[in-house]
N, C-alpha and C positions, 0 to 999 in steps of 0.2 A: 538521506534516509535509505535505510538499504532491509529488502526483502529476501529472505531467508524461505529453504526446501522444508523438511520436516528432516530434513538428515542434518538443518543446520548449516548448508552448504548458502553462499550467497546465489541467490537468484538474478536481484537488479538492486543498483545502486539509482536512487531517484535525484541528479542534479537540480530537477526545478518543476515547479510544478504552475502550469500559469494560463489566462486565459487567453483565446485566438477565436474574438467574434461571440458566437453564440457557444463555442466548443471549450471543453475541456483539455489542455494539453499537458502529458506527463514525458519529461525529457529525461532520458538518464542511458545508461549501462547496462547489460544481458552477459551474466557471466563474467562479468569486471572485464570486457573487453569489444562488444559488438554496439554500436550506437543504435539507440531506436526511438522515436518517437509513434507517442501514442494519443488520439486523438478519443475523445470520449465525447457523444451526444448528447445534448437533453434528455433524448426517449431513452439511452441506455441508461446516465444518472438515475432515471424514475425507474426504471426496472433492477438496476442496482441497490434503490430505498427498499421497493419490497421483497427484498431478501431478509430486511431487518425484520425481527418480532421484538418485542419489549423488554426483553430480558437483555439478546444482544444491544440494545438502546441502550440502557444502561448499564451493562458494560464499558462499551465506548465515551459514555461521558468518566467512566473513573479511572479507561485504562489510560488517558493523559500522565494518571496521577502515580502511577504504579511503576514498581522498578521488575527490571529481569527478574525471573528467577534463579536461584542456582546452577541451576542442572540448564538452563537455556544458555547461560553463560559461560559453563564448559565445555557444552560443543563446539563454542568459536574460538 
């Protein structure tokens, strides 16, 4: 999976994403070249939920289902 700037530039390529105990771990790339892992809590996961409101909720269950758009796909 890989994260993108708003300029379209890759940010992070995500190798794996898996769990370590009570924590969340996100393994991958910084700029297609620096390794880093990243270790995510419980308490930040629950502060991560309440960014959500219900619209972005449902967003999220359809953008599975949703392709690029054009213009996201000419920047790369």
């Amino acid at each position: 999976m890989k994260i993108y700037d708003n300029t379209g530039k890759e940010l992070m390529d995500v190798s794996a994403i898996r769990r370590d105990g009570d924590m969340l771990v996100v393994k991958g790339k910084i700029f297609g070249a620096m390794p880093m892992t990243a270790k995510i809590t419980p308490e930040e996961a629950r502060k991560g939920l309440k960014m959500l409101d219900f619209k972005l909720v449902l967003f999220l269950l359809s953008f599975l289902f949703r392709s690029s758009s054009k213009r996201d796909k000419d920047k790369n």
